[in-house]
Backbone of each chain as nested JSON, in Angstrom:
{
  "chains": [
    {"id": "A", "residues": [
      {"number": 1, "name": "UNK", "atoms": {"N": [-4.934, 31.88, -26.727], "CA": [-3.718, 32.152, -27.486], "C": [-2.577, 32.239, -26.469]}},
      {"number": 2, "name": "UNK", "atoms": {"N": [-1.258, 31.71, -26.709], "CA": [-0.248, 31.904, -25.704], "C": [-0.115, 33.335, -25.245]}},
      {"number": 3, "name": "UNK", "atoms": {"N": [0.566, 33.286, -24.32], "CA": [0.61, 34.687, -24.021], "C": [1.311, 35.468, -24.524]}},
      {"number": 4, "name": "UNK", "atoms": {"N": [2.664, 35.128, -24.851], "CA": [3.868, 36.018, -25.807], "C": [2.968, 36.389, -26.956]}},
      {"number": 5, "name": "UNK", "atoms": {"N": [2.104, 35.732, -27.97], "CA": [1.755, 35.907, -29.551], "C": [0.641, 36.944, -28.58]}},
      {"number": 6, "name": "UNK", "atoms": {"N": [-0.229, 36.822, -27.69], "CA": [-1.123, 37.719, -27.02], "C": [-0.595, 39.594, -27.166]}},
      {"number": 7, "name": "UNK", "atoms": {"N": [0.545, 38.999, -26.156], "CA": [1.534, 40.361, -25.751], "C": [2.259, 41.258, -26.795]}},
      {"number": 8, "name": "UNK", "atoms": {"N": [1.764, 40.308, -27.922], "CA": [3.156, 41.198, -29.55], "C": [1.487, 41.9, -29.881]}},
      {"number": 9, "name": "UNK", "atoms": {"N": [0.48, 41.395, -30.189], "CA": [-0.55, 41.936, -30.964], "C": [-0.842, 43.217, -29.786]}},
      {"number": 10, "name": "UNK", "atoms": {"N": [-0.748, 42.68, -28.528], "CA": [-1.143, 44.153, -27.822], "C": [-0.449, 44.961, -27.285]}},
      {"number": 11, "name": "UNK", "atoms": {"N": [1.109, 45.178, -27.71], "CA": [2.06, 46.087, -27.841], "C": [1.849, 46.664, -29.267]}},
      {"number": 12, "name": "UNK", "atoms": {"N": [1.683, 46.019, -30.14], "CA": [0.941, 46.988, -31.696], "C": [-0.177, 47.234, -31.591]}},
      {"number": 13, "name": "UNK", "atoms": {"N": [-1.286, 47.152, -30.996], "CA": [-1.936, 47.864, -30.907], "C": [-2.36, 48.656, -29.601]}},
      {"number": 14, "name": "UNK", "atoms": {"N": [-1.339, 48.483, -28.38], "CA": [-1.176, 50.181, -27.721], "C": [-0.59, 51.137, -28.507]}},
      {"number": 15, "name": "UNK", "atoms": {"N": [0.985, 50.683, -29.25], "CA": [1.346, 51.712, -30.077], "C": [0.698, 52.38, -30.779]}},
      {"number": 16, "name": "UNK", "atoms": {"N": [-0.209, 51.577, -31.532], "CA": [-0.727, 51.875, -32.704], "C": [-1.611, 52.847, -32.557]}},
      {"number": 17, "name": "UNK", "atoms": {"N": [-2.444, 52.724, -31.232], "CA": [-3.66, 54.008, -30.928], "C": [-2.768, 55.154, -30.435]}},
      {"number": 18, "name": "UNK", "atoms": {"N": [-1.598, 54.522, -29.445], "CA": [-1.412, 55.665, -28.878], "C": [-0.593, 56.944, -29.995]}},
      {"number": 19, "name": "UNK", "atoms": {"N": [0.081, 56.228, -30.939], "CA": [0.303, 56.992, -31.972], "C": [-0.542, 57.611, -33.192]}},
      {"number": 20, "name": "UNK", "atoms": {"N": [-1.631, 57.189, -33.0], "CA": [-2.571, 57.521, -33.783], "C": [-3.256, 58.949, -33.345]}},
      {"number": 21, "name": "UNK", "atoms": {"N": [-3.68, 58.742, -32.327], "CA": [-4.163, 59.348, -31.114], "C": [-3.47, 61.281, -30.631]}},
      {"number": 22, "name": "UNK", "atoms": {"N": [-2.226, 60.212, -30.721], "CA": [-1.327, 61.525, -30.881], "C": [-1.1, 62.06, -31.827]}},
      {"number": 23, "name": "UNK", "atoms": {"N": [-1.567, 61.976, -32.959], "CA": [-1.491, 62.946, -34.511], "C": [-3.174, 62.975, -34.121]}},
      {"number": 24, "name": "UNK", "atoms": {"N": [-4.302, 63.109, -33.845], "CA": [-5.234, 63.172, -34.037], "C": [-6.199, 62.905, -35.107]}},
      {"number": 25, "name": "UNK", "atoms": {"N": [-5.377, 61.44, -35.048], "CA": [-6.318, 60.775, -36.78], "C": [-6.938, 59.804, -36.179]}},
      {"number": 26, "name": "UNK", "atoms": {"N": [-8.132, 59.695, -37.451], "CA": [-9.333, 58.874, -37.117], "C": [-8.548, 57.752, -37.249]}},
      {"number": 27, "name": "UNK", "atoms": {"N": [-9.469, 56.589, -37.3], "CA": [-8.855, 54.834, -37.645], "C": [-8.88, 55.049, -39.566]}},
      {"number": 28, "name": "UNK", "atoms": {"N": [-9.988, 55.943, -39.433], "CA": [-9.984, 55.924, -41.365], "C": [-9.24, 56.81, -41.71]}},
      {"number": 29, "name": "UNK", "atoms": {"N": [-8.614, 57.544, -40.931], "CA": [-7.427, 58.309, -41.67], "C": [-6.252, 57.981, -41.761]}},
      {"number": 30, "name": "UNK", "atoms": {"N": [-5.87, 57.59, -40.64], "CA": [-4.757, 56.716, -40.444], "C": [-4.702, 55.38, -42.018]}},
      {"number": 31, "name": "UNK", "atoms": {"N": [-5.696, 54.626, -42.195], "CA": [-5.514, 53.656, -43.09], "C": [-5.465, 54.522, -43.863]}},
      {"number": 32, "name": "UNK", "atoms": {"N": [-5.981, 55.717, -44.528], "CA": [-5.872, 56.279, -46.017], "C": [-4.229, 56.582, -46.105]}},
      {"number": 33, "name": "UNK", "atoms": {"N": [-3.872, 57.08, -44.952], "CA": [-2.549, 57.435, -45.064], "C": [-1.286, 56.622, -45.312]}},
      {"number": 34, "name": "UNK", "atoms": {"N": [-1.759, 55.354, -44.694], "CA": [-0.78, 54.362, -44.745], "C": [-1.149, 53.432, -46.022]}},
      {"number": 35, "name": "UNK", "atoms": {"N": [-2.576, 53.295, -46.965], "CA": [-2.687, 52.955, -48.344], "C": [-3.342, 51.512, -47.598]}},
      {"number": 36, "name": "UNK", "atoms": {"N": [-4.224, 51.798, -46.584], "CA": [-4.816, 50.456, -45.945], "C": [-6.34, 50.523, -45.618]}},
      {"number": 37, "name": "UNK", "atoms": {"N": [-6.901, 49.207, -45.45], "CA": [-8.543, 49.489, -45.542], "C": [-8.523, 49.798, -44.287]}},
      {"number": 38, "name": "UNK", "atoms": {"N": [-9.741, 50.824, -43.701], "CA": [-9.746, 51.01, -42.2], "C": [-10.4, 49.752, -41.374]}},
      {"number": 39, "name": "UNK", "atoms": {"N": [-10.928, 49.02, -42.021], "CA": [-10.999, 47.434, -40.808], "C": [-9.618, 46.912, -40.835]}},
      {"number": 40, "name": "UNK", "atoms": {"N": [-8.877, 46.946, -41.282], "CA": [-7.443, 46.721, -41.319], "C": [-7.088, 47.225, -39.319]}},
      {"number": 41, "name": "UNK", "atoms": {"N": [-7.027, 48.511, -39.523], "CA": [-6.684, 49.503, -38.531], "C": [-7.732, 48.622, -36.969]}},
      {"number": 42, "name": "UNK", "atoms": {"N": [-8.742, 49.1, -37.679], "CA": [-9.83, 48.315, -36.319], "C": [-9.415, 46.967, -35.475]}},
      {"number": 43, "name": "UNK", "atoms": {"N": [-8.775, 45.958, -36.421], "CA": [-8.538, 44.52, -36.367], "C": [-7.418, 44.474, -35.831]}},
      {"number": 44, "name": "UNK", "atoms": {"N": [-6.344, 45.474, -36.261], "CA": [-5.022, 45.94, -35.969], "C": [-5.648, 45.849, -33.714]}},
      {"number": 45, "name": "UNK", "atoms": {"N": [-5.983, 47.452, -33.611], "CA": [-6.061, 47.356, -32.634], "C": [-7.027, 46.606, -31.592]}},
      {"number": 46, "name": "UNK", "atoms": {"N": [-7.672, 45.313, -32.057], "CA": [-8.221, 44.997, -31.209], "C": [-8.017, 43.616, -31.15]}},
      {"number": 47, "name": "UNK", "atoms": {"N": [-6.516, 43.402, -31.459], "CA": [-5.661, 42.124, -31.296], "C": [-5.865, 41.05, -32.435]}},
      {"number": 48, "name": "UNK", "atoms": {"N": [-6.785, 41.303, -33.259], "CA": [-7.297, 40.264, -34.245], "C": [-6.598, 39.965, -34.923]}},
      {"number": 49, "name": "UNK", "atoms": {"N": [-5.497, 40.498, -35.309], "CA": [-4.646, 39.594, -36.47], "C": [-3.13, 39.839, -36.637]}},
      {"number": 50, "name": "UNK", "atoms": {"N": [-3.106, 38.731, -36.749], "CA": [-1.372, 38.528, -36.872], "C": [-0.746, 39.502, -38.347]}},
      {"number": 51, "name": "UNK", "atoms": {"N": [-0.415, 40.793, -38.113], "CA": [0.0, 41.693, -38.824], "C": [0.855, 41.248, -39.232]}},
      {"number": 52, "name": "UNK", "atoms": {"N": [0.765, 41.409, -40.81], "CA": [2.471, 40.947, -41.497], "C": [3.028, 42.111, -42.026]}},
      {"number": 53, "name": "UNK", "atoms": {"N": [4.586, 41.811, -42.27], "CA": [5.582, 42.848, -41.782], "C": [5.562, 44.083, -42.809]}},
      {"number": 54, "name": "UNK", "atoms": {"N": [4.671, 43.851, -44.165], "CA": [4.843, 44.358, -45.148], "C": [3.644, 45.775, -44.906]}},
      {"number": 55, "name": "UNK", "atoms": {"N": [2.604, 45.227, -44.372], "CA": [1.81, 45.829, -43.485], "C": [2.318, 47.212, -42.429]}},
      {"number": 56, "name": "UNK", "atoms": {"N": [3.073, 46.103, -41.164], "CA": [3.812, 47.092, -40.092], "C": [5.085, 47.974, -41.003]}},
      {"number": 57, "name": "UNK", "atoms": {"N": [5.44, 47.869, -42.15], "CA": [6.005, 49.138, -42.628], "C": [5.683, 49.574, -43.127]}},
      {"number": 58, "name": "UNK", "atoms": {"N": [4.271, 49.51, -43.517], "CA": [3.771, 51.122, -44.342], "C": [3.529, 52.11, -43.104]}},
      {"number": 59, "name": "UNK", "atoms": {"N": [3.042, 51.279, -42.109], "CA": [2.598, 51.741, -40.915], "C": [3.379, 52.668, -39.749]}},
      {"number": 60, "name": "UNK", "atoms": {"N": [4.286, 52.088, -40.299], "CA": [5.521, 52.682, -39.554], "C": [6.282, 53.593, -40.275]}},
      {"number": 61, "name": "UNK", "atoms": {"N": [6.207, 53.356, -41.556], "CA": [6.982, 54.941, -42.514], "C": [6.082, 55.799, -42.62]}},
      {"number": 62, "name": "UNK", "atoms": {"N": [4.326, 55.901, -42.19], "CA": [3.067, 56.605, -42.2], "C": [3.189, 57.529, -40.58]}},
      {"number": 63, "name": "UNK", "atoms": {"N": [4.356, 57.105, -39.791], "CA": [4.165, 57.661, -38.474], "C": [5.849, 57.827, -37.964]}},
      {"number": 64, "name": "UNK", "atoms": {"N": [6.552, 57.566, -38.954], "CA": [8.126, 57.965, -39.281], "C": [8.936, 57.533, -38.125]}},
      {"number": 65, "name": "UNK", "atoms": {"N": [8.319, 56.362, -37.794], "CA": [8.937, 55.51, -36.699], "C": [9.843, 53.775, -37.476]}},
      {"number": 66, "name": "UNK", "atoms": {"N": [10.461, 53.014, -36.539], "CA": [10.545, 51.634, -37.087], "C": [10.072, 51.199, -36.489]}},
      {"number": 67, "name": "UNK", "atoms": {"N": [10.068, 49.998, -37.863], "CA": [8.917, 48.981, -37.402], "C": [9.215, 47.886, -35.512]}},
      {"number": 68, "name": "UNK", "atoms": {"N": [10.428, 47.949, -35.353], "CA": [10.493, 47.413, -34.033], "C": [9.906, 48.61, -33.215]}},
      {"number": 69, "name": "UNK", "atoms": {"N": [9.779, 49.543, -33.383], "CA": [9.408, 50.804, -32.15], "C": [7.484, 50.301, -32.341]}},
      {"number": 70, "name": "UNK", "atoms": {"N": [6.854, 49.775, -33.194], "CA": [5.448, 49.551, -33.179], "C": [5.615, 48.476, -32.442]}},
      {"number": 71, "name": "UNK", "atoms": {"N": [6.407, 47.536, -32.142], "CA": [6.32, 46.134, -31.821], "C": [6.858, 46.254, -30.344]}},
      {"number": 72, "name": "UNK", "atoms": {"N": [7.864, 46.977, -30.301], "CA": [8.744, 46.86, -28.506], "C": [7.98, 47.544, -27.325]}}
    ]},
    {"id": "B", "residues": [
      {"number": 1, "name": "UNK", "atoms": {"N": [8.289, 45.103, -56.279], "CA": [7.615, 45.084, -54.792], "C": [8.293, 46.816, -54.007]}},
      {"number": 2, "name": "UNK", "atoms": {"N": [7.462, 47.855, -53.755], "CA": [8.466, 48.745, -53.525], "C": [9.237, 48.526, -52.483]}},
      {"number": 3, "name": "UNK", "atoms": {"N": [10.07, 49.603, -52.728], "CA": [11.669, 49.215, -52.279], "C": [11.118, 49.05, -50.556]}},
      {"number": 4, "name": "UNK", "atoms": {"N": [10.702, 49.645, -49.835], "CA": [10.386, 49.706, -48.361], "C": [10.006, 48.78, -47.826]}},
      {"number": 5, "name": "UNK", "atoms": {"N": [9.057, 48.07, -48.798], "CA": [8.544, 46.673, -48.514], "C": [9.32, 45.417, -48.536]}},
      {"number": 6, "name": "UNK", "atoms": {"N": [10.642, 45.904, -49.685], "CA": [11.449, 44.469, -49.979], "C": [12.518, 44.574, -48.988]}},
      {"number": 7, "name": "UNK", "atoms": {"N": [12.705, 45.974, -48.132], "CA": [13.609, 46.144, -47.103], "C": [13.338, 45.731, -45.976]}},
      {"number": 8, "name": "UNK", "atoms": {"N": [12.125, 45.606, -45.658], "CA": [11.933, 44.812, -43.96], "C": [11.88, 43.642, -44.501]}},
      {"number": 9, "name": "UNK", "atoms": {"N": [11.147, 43.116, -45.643], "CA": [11.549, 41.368, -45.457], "C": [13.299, 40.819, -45.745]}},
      {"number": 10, "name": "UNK", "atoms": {"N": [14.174, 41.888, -46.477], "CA": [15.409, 41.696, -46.722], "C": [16.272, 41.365, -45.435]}},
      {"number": 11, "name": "UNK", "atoms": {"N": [15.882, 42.944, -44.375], "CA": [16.21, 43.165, -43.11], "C": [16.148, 41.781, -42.497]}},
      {"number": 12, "name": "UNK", "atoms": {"N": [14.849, 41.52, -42.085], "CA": [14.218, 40.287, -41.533], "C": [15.504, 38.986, -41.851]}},
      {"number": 13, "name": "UNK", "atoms": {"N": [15.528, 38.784, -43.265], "CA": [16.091, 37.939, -44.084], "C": [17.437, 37.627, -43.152]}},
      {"number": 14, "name": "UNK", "atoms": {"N": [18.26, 38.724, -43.413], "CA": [19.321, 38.88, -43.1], "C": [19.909, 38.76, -41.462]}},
      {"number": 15, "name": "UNK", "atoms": {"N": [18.901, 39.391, -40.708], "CA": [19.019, 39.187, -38.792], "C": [18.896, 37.988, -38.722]}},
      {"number": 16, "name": "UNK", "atoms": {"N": [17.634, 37.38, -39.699], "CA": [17.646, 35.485, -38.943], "C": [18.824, 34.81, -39.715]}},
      {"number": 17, "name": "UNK", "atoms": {"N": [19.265, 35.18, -40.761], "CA": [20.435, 34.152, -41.207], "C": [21.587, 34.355, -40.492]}},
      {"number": 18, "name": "UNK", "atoms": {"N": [22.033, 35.299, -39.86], "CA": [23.013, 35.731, -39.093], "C": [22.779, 34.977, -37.824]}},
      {"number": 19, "name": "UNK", "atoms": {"N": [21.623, 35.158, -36.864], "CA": [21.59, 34.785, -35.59], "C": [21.293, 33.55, -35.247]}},
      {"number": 20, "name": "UNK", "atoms": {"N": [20.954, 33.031, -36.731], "CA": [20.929, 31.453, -37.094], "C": [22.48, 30.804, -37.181]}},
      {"number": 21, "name": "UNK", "atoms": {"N": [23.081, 31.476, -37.508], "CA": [24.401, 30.428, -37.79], "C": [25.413, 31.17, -36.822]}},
      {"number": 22, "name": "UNK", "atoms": {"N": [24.609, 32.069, -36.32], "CA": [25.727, 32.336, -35.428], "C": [25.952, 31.012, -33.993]}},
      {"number": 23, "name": "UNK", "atoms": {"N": [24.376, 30.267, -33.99], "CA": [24.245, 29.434, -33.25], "C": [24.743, 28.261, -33.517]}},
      {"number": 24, "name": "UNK", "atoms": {"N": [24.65, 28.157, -35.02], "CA": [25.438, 26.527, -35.293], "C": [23.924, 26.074, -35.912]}},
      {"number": 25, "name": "UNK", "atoms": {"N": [22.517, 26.505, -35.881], "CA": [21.468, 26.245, -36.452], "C": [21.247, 25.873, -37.744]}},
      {"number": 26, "name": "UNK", "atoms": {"N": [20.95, 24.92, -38.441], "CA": [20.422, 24.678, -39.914], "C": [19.004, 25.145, -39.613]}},
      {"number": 27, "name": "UNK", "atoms": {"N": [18.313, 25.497, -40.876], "CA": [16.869, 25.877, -40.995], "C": [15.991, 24.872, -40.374]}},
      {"number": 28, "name": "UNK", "atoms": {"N": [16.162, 23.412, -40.439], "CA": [15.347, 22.807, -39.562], "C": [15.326, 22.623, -38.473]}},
      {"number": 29, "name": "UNK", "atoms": {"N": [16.738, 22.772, -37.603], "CA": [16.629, 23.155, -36.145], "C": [15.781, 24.229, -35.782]}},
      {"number": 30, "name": "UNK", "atoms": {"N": [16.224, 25.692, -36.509], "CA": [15.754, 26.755, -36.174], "C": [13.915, 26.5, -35.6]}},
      {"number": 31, "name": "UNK", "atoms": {"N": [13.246, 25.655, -37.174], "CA": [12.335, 25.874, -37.639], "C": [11.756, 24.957, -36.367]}},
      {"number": 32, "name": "UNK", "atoms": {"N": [12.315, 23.55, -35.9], "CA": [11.987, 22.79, -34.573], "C": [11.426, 23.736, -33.153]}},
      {"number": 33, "name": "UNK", "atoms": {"N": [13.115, 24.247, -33.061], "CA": [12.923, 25.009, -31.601], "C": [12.122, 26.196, -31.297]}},
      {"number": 34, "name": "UNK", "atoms": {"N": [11.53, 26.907, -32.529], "CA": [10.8, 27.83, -32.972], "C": [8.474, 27.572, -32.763]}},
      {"number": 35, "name": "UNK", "atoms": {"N": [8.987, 26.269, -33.364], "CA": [7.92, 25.524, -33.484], "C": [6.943, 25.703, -34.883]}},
      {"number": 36, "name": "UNK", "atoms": {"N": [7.693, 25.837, -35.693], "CA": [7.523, 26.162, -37.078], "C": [8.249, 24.857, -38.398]}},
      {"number": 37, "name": "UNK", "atoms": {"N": [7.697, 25.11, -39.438], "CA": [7.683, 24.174, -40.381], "C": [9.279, 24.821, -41.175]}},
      {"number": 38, "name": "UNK", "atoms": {"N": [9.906, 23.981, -41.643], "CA": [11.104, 24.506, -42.297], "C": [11.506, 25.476, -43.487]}},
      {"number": 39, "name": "UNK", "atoms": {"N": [9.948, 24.838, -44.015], "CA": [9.901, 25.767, -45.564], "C": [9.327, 27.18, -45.338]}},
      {"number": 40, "name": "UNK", "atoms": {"N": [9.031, 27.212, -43.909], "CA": [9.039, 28.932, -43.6], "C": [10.053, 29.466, -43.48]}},
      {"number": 41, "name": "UNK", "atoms": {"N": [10.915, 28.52, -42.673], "CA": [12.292, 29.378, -42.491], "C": [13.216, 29.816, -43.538]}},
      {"number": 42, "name": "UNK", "atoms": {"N": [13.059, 29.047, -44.716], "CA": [13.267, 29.082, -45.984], "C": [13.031, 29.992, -46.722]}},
      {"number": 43, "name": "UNK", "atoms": {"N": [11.05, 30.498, -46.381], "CA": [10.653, 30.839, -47.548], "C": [11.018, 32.179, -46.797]}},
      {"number": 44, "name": "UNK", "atoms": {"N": [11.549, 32.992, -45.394], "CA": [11.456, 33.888, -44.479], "C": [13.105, 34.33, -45.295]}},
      {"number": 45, "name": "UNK", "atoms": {"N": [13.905, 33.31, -45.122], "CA": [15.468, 33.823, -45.522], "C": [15.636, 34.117, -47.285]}},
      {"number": 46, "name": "UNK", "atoms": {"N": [14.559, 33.954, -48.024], "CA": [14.484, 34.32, -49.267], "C": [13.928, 35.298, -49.621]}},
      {"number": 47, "name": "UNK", "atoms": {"N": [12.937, 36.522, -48.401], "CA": [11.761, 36.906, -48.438], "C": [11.125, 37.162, -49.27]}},
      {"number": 48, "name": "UNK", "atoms": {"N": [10.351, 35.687, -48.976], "CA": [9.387, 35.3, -50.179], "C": [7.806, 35.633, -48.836]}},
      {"number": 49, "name": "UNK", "atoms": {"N": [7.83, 35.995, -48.066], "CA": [6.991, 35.745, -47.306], "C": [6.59, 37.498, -46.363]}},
      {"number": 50, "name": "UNK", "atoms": {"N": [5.124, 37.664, -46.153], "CA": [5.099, 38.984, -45.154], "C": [4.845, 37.973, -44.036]}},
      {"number": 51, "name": "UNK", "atoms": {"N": [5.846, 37.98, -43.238], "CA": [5.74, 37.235, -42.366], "C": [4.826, 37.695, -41.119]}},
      {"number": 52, "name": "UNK", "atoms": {"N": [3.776, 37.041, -40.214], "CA": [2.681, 37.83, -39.242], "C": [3.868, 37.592, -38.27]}},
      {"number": 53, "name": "UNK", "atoms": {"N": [3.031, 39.056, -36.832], "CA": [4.093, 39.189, -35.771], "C": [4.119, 38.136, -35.171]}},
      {"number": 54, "name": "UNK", "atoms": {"N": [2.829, 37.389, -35.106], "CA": [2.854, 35.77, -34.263], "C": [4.017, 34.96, -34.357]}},
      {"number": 55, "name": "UNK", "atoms": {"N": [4.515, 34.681, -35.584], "CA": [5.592, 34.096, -36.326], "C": [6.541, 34.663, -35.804]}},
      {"number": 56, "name": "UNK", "atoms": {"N": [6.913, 36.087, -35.929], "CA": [8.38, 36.748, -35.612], "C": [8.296, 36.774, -33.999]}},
      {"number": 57, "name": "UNK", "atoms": {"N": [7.418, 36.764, -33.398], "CA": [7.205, 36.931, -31.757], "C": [8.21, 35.404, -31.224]}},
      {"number": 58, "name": "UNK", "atoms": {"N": [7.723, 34.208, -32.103], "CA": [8.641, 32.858, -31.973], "C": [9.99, 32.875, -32.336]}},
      {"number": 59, "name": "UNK", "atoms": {"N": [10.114, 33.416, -33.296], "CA": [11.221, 33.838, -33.563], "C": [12.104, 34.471, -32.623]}},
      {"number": 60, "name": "UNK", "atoms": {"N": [11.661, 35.708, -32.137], "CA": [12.456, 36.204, -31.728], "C": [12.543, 35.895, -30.211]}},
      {"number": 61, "name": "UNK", "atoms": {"N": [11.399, 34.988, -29.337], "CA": [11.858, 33.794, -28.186], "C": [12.734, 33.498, -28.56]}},
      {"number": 62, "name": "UNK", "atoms": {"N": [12.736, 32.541, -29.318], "CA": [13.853, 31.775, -29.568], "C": [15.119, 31.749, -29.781]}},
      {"number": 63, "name": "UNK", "atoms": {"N": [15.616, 33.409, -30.295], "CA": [16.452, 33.522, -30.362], "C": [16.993, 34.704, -28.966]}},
      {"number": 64, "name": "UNK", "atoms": {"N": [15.923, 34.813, -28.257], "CA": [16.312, 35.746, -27.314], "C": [16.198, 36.808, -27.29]}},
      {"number": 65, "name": "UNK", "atoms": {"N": [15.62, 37.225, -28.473], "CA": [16.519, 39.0, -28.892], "C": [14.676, 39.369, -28.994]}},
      {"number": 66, "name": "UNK", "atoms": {"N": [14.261, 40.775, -28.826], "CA": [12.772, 41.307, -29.105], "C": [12.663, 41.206, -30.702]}},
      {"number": 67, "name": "UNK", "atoms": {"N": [11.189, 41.243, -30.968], "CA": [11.112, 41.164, -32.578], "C": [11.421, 42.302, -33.257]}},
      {"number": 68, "name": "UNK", "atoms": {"N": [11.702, 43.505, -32.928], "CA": [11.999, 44.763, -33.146], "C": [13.904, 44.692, -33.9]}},
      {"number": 69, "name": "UNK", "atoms": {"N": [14.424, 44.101, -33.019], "CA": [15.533, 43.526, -33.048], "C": [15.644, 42.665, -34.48]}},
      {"number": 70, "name": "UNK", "atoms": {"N": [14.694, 41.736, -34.586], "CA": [14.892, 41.19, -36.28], "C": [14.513, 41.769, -37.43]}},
      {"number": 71, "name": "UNK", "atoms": {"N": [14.185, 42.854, -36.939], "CA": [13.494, 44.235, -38.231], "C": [14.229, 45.249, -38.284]}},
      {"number": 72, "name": "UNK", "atoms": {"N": [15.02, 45.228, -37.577], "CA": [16.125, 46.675, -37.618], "C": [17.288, 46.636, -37.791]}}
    ]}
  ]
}
């Protein structure tokens, strides 16, 4: 995979643990909270899929951040 | 579609039609130098689409600016 599309999936998913991590939620809590399946979350952080945006804002109003702060 | 959801693709909507013509770009240039098909750029400025970060990561090469930047 190029490296930029590489570098976006694994800036959302450092954010994504490290904010997770820091509320002390599981991967399955985190998805209950945000109204998502927890392989969602799993796939999230382990670069597998090109997250769409409708997605990164539940995700991001679930951790009261914006959605560029999951991505930058 | 709730409102949060129709606001990042609106958001979205709105940063690329702006930073599109701020260049002098029609949708099929954009969609060229991007490396994308036109009727995305289309279906992206109507948001008809959850667009994946892969997609907005080109995007936002292309236009220079981080993808955080076309969501906010």
């Amino acid at each position: 995979m190029a490296d930029d599309l590489q570098s976006i999936r694994q800036r959302l998913a450092d954010n994504l643990r490290r904010l997770r991590t820091e509320q002390g939620w599981s991967q399955e809590q985190l998805a209950a909270l945000a109204g998502l399946h927890h392989n969602h979350i799993s796939a999230i952080e382990r670069c597998k899929l090109s997250v769409g945006i409708d997605v990164l804002e539940k995700l991001a109003l679930t951790f009261g951040v914006t959605a560029g702060e999951l991505l930058d």
